[in-house]
Backbone bond lengths (Angstrom), bond angles and torsions (degrees), N, CA, C in turn:
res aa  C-N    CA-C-N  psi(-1)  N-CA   C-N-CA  omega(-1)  CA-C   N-CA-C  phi
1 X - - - 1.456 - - 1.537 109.67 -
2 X 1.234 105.58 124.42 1.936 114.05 176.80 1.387 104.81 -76.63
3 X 1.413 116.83 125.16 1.699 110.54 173.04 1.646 95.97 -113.19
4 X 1.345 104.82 153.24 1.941 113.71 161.21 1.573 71.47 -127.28
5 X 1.866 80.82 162.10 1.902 105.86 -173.99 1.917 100.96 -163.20
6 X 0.769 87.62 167.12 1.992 93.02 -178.32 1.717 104.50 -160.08
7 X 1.163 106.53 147.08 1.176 99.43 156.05 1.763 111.83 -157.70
8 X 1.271 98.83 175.57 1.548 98.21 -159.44 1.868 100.73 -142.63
9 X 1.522 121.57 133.25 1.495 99.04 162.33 1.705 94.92 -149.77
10 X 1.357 107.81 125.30 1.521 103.16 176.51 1.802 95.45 -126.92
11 X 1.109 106.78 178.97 1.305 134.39 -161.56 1.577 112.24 -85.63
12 X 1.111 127.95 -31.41 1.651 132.97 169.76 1.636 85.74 104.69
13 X 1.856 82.99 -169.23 1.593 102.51 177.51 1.450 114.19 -114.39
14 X 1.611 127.26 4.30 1.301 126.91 148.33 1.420 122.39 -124.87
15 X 1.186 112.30 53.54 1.586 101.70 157.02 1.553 97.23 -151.58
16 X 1.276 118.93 144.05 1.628 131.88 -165.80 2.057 109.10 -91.46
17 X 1.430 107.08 -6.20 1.763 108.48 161.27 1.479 95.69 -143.58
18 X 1.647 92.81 157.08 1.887 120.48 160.98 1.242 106.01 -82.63
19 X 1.068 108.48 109.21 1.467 117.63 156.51 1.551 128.16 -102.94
20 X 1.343 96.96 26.80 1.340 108.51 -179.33 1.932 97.83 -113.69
21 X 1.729 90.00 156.90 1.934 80.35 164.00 2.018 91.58 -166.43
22 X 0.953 95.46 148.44 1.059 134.76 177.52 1.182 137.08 -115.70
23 X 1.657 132.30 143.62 1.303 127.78 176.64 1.291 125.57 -175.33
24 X 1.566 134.33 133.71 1.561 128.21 178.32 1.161 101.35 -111.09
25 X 1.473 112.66 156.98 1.285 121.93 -150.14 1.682 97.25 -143.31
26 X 1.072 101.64 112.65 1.997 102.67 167.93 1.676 109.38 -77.20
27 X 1.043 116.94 116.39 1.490 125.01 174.14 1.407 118.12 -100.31
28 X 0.902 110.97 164.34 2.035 102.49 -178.80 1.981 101.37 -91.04
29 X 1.620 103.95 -2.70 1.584 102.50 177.12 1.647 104.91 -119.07
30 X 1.231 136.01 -4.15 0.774 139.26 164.05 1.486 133.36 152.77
31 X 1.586 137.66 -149.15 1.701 109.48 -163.80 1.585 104.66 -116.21
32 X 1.120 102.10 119.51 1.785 95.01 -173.63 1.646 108.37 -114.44
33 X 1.432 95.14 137.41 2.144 88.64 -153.58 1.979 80.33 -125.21
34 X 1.180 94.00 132.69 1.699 92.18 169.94 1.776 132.42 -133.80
35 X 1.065 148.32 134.31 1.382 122.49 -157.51 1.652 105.85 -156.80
36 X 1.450 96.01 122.45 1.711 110.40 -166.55 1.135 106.47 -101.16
37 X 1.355 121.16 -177.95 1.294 115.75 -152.17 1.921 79.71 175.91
38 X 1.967 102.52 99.90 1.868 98.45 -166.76 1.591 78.33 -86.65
39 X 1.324 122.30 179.51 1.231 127.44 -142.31 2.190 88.47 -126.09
40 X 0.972 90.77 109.19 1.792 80.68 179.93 1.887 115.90 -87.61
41 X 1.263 90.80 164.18 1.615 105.34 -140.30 1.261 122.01 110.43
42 X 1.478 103.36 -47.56 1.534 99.78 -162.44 1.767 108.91 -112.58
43 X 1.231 116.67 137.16 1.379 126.30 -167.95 1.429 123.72 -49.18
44 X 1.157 119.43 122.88 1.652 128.76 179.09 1.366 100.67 59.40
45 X 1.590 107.26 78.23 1.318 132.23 -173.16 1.817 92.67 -93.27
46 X 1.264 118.93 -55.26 1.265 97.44 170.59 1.485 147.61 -98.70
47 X 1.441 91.89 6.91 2.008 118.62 172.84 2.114 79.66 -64.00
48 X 1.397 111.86 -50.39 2.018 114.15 -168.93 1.457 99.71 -48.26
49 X 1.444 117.50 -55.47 1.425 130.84 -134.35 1.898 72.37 -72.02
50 X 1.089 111.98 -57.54 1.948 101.19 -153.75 1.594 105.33 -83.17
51 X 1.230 89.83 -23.68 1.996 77.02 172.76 1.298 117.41 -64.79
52 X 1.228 109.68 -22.23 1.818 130.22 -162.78 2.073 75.79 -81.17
53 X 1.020 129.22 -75.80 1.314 127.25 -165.14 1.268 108.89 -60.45
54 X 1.035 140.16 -44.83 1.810 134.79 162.96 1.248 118.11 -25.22
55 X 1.476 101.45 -60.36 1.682 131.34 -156.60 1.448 97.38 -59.75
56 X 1.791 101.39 -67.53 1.641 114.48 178.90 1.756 107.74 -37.05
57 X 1.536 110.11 -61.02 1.346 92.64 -164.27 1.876 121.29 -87.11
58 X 1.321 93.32 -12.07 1.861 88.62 166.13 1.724 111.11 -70.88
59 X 1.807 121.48 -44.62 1.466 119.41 157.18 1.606 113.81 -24.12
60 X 1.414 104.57 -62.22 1.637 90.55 176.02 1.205 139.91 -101.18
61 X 1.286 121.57 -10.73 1.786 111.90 133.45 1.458 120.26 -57.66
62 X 0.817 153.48 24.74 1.475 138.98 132.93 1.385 111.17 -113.43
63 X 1.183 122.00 -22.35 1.544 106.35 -168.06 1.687 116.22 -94.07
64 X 1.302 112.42 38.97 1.625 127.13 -149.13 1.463 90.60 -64.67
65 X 1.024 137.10 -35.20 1.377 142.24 -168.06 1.718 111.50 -60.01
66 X 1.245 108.89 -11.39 1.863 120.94 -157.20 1.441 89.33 -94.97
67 X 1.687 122.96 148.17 1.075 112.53 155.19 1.143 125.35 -75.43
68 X 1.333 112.04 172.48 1.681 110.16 -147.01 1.668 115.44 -88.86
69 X 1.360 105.87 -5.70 1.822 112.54 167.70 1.539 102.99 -80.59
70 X 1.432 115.05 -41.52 1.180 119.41 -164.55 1.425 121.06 -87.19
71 X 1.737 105.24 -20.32 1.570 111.79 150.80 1.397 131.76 -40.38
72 X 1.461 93.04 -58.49 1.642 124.53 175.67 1.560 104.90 -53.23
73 X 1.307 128.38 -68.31 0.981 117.39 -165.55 1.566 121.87 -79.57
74 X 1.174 122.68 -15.05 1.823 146.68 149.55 1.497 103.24 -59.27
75 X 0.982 131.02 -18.41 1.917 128.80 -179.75 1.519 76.89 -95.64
76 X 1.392 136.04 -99.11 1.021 140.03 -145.34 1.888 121.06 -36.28
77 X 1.605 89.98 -21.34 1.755 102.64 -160.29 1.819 91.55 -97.32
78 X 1.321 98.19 -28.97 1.830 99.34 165.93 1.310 123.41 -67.53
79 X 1.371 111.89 -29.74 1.498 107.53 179.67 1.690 103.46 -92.52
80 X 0.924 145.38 -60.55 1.227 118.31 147.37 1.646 130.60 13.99
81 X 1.425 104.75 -75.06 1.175 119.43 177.56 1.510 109.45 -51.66
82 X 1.764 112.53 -55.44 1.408 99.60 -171.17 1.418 108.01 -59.14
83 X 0.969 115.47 -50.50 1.406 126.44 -165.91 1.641 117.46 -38.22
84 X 1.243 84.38 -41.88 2.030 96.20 -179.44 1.166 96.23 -72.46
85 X 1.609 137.60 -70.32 1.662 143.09 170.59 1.644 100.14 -17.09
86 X 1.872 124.49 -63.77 0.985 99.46 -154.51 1.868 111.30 -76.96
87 X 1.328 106.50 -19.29 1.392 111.28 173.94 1.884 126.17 -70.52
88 X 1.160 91.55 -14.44 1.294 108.71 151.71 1.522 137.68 -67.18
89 X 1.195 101.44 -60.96 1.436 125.48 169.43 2.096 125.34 -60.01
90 X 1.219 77.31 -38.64 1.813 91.28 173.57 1.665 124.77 -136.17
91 X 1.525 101.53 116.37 1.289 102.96 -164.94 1.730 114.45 -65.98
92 X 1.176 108.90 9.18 1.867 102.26 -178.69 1.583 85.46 -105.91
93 X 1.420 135.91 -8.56 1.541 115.47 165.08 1.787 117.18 -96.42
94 X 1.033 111.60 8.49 1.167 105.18 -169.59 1.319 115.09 -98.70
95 X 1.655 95.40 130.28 1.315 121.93 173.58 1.705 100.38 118.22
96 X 1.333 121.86 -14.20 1.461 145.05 -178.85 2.039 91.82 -36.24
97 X 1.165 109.96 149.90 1.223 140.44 136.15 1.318 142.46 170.20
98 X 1.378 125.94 -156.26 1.134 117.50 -144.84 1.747 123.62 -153.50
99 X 1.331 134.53 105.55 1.373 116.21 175.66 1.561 129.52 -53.26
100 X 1.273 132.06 178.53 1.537 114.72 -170.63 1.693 89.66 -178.63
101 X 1.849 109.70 127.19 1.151 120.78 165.59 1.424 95.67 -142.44
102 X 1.538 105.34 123.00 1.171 129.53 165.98 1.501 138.71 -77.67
103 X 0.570 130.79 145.85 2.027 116.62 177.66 1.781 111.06 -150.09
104 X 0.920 140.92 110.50 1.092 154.64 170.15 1.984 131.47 -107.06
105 X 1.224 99.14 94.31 1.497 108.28 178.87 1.497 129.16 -112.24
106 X 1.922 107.02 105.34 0.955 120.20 177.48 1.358 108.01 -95.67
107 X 1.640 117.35 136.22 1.693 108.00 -170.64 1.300 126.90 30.66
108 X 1.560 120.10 -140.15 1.367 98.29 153.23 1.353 157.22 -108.09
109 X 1.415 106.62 46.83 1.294 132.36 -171.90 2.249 97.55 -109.67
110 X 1.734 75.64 112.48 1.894 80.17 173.46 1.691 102.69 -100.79
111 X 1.532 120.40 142.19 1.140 125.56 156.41 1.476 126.49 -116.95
112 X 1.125 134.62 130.96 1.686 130.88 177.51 1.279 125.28 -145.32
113 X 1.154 133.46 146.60 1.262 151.80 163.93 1.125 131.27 -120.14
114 X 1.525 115.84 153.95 1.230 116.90 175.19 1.685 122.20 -146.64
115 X 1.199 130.90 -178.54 1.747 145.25 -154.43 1.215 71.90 174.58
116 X 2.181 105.93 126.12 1.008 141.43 120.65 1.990 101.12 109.86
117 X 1.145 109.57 -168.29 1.622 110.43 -171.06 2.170 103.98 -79.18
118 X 0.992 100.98 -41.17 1.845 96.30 175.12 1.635 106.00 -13.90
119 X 1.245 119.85 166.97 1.553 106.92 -166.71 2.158 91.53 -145.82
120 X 0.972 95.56 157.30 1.868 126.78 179.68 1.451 97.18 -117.25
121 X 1.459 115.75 107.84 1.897 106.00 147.52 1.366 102.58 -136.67
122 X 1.814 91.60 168.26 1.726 99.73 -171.54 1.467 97.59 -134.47
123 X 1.247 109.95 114.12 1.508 127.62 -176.61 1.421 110.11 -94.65
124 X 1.166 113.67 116.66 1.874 120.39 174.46 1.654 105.40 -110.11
125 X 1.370 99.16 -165.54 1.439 105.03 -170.28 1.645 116.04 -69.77
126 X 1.501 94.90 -32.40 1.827 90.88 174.49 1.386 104.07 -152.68
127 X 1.747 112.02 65.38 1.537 126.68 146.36 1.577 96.45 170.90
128 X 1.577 97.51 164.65 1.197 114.48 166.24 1.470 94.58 -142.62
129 X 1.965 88.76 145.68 1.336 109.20 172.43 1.835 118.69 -118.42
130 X 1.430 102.60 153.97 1.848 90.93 165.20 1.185 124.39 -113.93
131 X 1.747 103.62 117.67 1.545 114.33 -157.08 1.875 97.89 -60.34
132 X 1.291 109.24 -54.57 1.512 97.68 -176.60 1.272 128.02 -95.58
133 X 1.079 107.96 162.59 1.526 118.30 -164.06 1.906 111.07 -94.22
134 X 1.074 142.73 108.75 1.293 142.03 -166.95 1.819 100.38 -45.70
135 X 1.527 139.40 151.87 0.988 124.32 -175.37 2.341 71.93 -147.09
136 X 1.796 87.26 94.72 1.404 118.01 -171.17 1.617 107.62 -151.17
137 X 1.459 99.57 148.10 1.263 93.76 175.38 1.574 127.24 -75.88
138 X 1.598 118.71 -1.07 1.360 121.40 173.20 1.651 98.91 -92.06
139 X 0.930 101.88 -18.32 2.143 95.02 171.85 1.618 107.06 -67.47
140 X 1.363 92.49 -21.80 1.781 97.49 -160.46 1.556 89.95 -62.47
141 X 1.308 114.79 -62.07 1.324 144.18 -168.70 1.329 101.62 -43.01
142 X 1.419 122.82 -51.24 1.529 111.38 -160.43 1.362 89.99 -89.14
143 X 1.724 138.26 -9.71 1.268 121.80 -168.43 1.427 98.30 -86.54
144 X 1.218 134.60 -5.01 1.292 137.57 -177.89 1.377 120.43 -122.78
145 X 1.192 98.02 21.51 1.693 116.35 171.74 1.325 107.66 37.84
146 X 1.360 129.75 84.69 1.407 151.98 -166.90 1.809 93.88 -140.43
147 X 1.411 111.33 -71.47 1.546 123.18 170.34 1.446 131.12 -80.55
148 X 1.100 125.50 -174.24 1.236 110.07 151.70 1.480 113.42 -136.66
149 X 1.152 125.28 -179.16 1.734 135.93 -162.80 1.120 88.81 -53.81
150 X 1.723 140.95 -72.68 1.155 149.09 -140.32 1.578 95.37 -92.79
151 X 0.983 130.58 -43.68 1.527 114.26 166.85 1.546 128.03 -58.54
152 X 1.327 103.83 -18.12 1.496 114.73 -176.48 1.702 114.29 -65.88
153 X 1.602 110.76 -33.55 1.150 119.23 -150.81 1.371 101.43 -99.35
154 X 1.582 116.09 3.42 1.335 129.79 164.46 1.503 129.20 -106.24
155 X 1.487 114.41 -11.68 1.402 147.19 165.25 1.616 101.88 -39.15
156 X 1.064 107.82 122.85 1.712 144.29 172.12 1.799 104.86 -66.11
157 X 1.646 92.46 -21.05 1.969 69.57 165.51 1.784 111.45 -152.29
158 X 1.706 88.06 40.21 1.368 98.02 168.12 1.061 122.16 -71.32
159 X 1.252 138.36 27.83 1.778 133.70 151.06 1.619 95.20 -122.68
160 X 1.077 115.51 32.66 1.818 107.23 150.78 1.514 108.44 -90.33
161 X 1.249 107.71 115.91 2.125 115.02 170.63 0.970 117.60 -80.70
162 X 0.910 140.79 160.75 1.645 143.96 175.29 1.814 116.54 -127.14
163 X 1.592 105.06 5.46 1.038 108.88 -176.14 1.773 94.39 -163.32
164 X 1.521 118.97 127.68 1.250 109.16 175.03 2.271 94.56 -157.63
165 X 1.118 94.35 165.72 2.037 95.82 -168.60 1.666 84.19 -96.14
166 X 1.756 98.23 122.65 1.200 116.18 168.72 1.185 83.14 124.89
167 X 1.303 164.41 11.00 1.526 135.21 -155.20 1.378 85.76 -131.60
168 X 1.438 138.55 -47.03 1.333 116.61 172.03 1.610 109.57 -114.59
169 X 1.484 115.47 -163.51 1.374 109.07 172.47 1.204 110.38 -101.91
170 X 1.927 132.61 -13.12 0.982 123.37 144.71 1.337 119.74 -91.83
171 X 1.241 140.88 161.11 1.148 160.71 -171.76 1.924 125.32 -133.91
172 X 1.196 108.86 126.30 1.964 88.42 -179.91 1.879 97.18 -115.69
173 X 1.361 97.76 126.48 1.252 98.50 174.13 1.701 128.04 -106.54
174 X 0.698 99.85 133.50 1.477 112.06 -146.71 2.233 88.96 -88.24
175 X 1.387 133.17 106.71 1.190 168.03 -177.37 1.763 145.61 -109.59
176 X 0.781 83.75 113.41 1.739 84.77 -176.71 1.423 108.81 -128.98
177 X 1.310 103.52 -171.77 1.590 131.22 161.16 1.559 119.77 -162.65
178 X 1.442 103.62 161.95 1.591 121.78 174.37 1.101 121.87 -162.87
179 X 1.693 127.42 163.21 1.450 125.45 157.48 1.501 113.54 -103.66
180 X 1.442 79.66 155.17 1.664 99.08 -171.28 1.869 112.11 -100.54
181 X 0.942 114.65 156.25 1.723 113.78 -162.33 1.557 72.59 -109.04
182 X 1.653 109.53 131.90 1.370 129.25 -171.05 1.808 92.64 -90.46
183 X 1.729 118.69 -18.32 1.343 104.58 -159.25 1.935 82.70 -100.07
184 X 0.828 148.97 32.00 1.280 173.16 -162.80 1.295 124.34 -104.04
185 X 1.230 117.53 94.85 1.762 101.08 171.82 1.715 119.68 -86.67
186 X 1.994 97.78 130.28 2.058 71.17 -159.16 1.976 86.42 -132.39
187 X 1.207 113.86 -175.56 1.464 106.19 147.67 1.527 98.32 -170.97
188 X 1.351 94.55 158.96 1.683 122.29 -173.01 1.226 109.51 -87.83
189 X 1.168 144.67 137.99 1.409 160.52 159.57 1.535 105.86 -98.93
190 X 1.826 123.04 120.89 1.191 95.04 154.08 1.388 92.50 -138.50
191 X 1.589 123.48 143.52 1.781 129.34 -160.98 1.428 83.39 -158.60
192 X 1.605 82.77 173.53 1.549 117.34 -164.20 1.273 108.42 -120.88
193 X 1.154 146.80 153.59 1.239 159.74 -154.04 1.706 104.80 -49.31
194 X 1.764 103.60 -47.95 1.229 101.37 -172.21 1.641 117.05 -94.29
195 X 1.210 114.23 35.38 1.359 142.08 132.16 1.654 128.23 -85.88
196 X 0.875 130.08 -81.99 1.522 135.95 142.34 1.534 118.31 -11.98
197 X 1.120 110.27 -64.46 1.502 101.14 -167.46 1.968 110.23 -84.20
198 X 1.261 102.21 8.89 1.333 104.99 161.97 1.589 126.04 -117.82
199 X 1.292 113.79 -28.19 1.276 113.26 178.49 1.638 98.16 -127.15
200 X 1.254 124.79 146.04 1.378 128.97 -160.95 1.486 99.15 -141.28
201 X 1.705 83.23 157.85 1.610 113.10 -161.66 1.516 113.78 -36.14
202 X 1.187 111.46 -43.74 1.803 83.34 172.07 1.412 129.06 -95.73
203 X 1.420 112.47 6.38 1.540 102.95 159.33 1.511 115.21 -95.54
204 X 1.327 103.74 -1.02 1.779 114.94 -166.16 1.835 86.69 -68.35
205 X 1.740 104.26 -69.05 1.519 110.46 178.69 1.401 110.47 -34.35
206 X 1.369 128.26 -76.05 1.225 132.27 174.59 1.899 120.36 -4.09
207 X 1.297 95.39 -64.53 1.694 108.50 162.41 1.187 125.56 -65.85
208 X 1.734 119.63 -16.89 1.415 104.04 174.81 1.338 102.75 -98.12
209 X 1.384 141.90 12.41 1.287 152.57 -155.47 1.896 104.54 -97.47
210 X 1.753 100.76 -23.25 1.242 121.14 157.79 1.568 126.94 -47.83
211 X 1.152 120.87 128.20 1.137 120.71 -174.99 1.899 124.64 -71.42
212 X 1.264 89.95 -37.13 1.590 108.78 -176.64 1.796 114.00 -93.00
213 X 1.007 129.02 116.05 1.551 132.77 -161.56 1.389 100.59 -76.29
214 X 1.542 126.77 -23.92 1.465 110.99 -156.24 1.786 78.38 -106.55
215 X 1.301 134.02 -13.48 1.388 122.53 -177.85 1.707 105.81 -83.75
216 X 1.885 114.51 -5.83 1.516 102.55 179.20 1.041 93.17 -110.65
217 X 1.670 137.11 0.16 1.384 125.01 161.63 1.613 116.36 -77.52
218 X 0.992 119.85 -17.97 2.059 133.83 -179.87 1.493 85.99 -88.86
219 X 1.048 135.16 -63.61 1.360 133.46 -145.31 1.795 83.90 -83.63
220 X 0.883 135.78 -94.60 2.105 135.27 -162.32 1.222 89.45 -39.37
221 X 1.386 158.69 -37.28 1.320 138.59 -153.46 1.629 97.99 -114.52
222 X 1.382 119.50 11.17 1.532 119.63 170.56 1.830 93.68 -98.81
223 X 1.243 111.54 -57.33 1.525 118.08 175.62 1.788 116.23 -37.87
224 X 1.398 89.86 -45.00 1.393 83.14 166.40 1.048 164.20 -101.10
225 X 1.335 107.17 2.03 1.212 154.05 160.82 1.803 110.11 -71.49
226 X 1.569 114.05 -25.12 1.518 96.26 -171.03 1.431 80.45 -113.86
227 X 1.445 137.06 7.51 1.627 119.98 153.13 1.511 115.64 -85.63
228 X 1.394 116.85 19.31 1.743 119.96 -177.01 1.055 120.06 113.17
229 X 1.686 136.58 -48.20 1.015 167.92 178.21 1.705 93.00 52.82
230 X 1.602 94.08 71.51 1.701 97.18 179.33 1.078 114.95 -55.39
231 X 1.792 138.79 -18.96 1.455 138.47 -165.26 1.400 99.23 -143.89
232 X 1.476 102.47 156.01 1.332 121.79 158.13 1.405 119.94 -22.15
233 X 1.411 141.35 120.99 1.248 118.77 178.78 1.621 107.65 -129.04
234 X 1.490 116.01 133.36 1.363 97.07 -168.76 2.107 83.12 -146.48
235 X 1.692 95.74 144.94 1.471 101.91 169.64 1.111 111.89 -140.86
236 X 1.288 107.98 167.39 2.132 107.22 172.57 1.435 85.02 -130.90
237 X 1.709 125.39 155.47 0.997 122.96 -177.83 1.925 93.06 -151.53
238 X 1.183 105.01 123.46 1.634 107.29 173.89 1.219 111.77 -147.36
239 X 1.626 106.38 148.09 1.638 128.71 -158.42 1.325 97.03 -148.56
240 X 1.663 100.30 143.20 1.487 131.56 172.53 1.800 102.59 -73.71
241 X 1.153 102.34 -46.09 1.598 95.83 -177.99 1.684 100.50 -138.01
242 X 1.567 121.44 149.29 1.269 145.90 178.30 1.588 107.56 -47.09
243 X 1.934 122.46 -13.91 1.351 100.44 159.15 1.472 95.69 -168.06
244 X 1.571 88.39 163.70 1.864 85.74 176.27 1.506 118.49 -112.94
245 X 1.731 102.23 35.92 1.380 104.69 160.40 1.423 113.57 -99.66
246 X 1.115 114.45 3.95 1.597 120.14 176.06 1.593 108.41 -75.50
């Protein structure tokens, strides 16, 4: 299977560091794309965000032998780990962490995981879905029918998490898998809050409906940028084929 992929993470127009980081990774077993999101408030938000991405992808260059859900979710439970060690160890990291959505595609079998609000979608020719579920306290809310979906995304304390890597020494990471139809036109979304919480799921699709990846990376990061781009905004975006009107 031929993949194209892009990714993009800049800093917005109100906050003075990225604490986000991002990265795709060519493997000799397949494409593993990952994207953090350090958690602000809390100290060495982005020393979290890239250790969290280091960790993930040295876990799976060496551990090739693991199956590949259980890779994924053993990278994710390692960075964790460092993360707490290094906030332990040094008082200018402590208390540090970090969101983390993973994506891993061998042939055509996709696997991913995630810790914290960062988001997974899979855009086809006529829908997109969101593979992960926000693990936030306004998810809590709509899972207990207090809110609703569309009220949530207007909520005054929808960037409170309730789960993020670094915050305890255990962690539950929330994991799947699937296959992908190779005769299929599809593409992956993976962003960070300050993607998401400004431009939403059906104009998000809209842009991946684009044929050219580096023209929906100029074009989503112009959109968001002239709505404020109150946060960090960082995405990875990868496709089997150049569009999903084919």
């Amino acid at each position: 299977m031929i993949l194209s992929y892009i990714y993009t993470s800049k800093t917005g127009l109100k906050r003075s560091v990225n604490e986000d980081f991002a990265n795709v990774f060519e493997l000799d077993d397949g494409l593993l794309c990952v994207v953090c999101d350090g958690l602000g408030g809390n100290n060495a938000g982005d020393t979290a965000s890239k250790l969290a991405v280091s960790t993930i992808e040295n876990y799976f260059r060496i551990n090739t032998h693991e199956e590949h859900l259980t890779r994924l979710n053993n990278a994710i439970l390692k960075a964790n780990e460092q993360i707490v060690k290094a906030g332990k160890s040094d008082s200018q990291y402590k208390g540090m962490a970090t969101t983390a959505v993973v994506l891993f595609i061998h042939e055509n079998k996709a696997c991913w995981g995630h810790v914290g609000d960062s988001r997974i979608y899979l855009a086809k020719h006529d829908s997109m879905i969101q593979l992960t579920k926000d693990h936030s306290l306004v998810q809590k809310l709509v899972d207990n029918g207090y809110i609703t979906e569309r009220e949530a995304e207007q909520h005054p304390q929808r960037n409170i998490i309730v789960r993020a890597l670094g915050d305890k020494q255990d962690v539950i990471v929330d994991f799947d898998y699937f296959y992908l139809d190779e005769n299929e036109s599809w593409k992956f979304l993976l962003c960070t809050d300050g993607v998401s919480g400004v431009v939403d799921k059906e104009e998000l699709y809209s842009y991946l409906r684009n044929e050219n990846l580096n023209e929906i990376s100029a074009l989503l990061s112009k959109e968001i940028e002239e709505r404020g781009a109150p946060d960090n905004f960082t995405f990875i975006i990868v496709a089997n084929k150049n569009s999903l009107n084919k």
